[in-house]
C-alpha positions as CSV (number, residue, x, y, z in Angstrom):
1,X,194.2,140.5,460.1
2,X,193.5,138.6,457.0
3,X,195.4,139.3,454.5
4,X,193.3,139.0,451.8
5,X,191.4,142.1,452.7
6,X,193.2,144.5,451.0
7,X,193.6,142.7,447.5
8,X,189.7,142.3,447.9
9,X,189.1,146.4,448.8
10,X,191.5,146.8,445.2
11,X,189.1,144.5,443.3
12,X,186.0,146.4,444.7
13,X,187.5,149.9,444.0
14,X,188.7,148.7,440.2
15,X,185.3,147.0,439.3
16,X,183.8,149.4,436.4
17,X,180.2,150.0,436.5
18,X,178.5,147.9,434.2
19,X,177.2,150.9,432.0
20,X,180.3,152.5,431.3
21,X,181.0,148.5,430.5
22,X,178.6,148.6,428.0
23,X,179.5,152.1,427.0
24,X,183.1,151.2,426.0
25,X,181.8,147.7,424.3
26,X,179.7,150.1,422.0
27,X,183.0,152.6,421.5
28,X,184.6,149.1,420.1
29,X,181.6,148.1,418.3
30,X,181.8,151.5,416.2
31,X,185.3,151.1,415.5
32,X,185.2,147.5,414.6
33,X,182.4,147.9,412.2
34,X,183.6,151.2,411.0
35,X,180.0,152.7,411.7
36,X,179.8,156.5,410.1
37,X,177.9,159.6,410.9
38,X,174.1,158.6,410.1
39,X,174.6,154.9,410.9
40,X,172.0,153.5,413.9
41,X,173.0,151.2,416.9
42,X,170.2,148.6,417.7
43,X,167.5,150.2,419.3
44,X,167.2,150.0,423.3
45,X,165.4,146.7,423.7
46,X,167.4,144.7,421.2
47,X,170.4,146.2,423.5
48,X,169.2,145.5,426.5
49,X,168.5,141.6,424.8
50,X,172.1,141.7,423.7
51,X,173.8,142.8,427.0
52,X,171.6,141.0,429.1
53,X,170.8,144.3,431.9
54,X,168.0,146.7,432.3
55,X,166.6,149.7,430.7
56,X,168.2,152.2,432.7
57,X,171.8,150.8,432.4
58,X,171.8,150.8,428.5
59,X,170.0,154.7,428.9
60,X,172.8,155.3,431.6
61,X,175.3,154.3,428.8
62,X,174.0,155.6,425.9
63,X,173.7,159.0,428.0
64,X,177.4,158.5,428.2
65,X,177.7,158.4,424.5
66,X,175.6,161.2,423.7
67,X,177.6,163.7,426.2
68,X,180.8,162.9,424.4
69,X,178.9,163.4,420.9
70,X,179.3,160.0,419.8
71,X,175.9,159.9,419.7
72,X,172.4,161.7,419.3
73,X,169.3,160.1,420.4
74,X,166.7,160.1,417.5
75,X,162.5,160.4,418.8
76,X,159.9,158.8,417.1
77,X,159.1,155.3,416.0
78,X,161.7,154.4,414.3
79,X,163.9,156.3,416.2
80,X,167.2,155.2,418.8
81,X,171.1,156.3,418.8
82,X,172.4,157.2,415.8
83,X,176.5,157.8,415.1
84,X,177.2,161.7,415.0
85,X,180.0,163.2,413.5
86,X,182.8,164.6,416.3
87,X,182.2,168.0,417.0
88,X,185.1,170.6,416.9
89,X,183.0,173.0,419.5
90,X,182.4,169.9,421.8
91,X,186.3,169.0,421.3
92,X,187.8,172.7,421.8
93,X,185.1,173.1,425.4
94,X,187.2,169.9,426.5
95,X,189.7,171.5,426.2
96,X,188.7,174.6,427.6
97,X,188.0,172.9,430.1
98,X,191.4,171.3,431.2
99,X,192.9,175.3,430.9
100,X,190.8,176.2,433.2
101,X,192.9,174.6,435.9
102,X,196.1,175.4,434.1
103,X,198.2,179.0,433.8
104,X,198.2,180.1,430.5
105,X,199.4,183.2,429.0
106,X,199.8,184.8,425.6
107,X,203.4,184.1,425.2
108,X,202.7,180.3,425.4
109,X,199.4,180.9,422.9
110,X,201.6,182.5,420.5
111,X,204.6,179.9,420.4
112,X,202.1,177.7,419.4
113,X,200.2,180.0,417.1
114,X,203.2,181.0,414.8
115,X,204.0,177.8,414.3
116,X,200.5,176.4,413.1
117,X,199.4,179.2,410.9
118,X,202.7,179.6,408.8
119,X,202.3,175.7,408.4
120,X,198.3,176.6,407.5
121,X,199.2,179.1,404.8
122,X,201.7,176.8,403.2
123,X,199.1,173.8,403.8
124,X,196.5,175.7,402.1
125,X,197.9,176.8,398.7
126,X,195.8,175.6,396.2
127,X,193.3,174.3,397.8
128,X,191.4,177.8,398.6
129,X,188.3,177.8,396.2
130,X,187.3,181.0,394.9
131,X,184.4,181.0,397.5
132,X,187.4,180.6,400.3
133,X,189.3,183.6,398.5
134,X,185.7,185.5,398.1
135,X,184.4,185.3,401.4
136,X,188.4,185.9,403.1
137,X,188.2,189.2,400.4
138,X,184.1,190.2,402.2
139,X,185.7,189.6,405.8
140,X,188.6,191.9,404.7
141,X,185.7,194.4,403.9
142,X,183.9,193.6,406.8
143,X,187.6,195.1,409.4
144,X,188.0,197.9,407.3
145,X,183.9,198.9,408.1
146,X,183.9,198.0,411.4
147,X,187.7,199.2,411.8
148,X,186.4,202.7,410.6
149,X,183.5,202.4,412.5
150,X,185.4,201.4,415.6
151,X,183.3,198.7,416.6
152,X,186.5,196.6,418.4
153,X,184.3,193.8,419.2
154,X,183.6,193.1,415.8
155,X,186.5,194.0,414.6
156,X,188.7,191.6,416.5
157,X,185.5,188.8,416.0
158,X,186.2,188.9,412.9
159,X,190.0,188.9,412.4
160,X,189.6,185.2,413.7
161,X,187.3,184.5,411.4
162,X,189.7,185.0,408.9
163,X,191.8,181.9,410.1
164,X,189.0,179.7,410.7
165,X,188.2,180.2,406.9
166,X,191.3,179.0,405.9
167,X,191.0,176.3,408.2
168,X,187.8,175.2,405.9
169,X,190.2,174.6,403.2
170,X,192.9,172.9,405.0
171,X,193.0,169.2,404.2
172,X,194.7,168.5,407.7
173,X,192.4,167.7,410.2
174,X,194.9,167.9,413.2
175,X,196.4,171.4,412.5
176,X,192.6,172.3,411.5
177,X,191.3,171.5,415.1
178,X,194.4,173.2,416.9
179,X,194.1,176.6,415.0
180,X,190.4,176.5,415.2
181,X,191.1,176.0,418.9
182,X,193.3,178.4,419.6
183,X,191.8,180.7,417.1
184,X,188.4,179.9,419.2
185,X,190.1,180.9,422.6
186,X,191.6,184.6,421.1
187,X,188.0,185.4,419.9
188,X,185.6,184.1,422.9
189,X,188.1,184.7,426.0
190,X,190.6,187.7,425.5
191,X,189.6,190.5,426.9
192,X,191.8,194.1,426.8
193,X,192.7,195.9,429.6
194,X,193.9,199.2,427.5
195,X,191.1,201.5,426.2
196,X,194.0,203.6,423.8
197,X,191.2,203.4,420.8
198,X,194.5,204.4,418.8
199,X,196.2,201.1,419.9
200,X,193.5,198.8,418.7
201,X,192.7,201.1,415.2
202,X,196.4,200.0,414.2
203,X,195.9,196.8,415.4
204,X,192.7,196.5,413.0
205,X,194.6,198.4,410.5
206,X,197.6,196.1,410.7
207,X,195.5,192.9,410.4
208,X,193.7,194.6,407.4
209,X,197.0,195.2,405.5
210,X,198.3,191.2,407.0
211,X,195.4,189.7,405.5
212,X,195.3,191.9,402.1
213,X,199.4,190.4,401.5
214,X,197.9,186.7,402.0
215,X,195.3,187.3,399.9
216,X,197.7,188.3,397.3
217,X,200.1,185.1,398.3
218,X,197.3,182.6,398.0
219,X,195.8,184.0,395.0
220,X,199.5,184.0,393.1
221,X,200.1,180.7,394.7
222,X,203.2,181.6,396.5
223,X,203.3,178.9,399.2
224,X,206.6,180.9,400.5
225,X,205.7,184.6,400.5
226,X,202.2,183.4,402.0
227,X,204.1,182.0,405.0
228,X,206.0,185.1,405.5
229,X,203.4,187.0,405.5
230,X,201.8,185.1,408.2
231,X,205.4,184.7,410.4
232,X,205.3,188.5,410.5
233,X,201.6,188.5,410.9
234,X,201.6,186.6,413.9
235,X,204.6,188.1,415.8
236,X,203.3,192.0,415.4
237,X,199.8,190.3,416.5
238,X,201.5,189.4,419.5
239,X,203.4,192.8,420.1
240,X,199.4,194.5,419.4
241,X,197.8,191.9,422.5
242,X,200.9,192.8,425.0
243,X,200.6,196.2,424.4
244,X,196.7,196.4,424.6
245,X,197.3,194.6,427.8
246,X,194.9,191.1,427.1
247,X,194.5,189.0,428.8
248,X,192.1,185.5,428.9
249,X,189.6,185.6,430.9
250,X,189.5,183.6,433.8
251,X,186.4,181.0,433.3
252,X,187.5,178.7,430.7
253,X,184.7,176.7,431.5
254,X,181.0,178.6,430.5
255,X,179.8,178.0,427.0
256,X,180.3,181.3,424.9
């Protein structure tokens, strides 16, 4: 048996197709020339000069591109790919995507959750605008209505909302795209096995009063009190989703 067979199998299993060649050569070409949102690649032709392949391999590639929203294609004229800022929804679906195939459960959700949002409501003190602190006051509003009203769809949609608007004001964008994340998940894939109406009018009621104290912490500026507030926030949050029985739903991998 010739026993260069198998090193020559290796080399034909490793060799990379030569779009995803080009697509990574273009990843390094953005970075190196620290392109930004707005900025164009050469259009196809001058690409296809540059790489020396056909049409369809630079399309191939800069199909890749577009998927991972690096990239929009631009029509028209004077069109061709043009850098796009990342996307938190596409980044939080990829993510989805790789819980799909894992276990997951509220007690792991809320480890993390704690954590994050008592480090978001210290991160955020005095950086809230009075638009943030006007539009968390109209969302306050907005669970007492639909609390009273006991729309519990709404209600719990917008108790997230709450988060992801301080999330707009955070100025850290790793703890911004876990909290919007996991904030994402609790909204668009819990659902509640427990009808007691009672259960999830305290619930509403006791993220009504939760988010009233923060408003007061972040308004006075009390980095300290504001993460209290939140520490006891999230662990009675918790207690409400065990004892309404959620649970995520099990297809992590639809669009919502």
């Amino acid at each position: 048996m010739d026993q260069d067979a198998p090193r020559a199998r290796e080399r034909r299993l490793a060799r990379i197709k030569l779009s995803d060649q080009v697509a990574e050569d273009i990843r390094r070409r953005i970075a190196r020339d620290r392109l930004r949102p707005g900025d164009r690649l050469p259009h196809e032709r001058a690409l296809m000069d540059h790489y020396g392949c056909s049409k369809g391999t630079i399309r191939e590639a800069l199909k890749a591109l577009e998927v991972e929203g690096l990239v929009r294609m631009v029509s028209g004229p004077n069109g061709g790919p043009e850098i796009q800022d990342a996307s938190i929804d596409v980044m939080t679906q990829q993510l989805r995507q790789y819980l799909h195939f894992q276990k997951i459960d509220f007690g792991q959700v809320y480890e993390l959750r704690t954590s994050l949002e008592v480090i978001l409501a210290r991160n955020v003190i005095g950086k809230l605008t009075e638009d943030h602190l006007r539009r968390l006051e109209e969302n306050v509003r907005l669970c007492e209505q639909a609390n009273s009203a006991r729309d519990r769809a709404l209600v719990r949609k917008a108790e997230t909302e709450f988060h992801d608007i301080l999330c707009e004001a955070s100025d850290n964008v790793i703890l911004v795209l876990m909290c919007r994340f996991l904030n994402s998940m609790l909204r668009d894939l819990v659902s509640y096995r427990s009808d007691s109406m009672r259960e999830h009018e305290l619930f509403g009621s006791h993220n009504i009063e939760s988010h009233k104290d923060l408003l007061k912490a972040f308004r006075a500026g009390d980095a300290e009190a504001a993460a209290e507030v939140m520490r006891n926030h999230m662990c009675c949050a918790e207690s409400f989703m065990r004892r309404l029985d959620a649970s995520f739903n099990s297809d992590l991998l639809s669009r919502s």
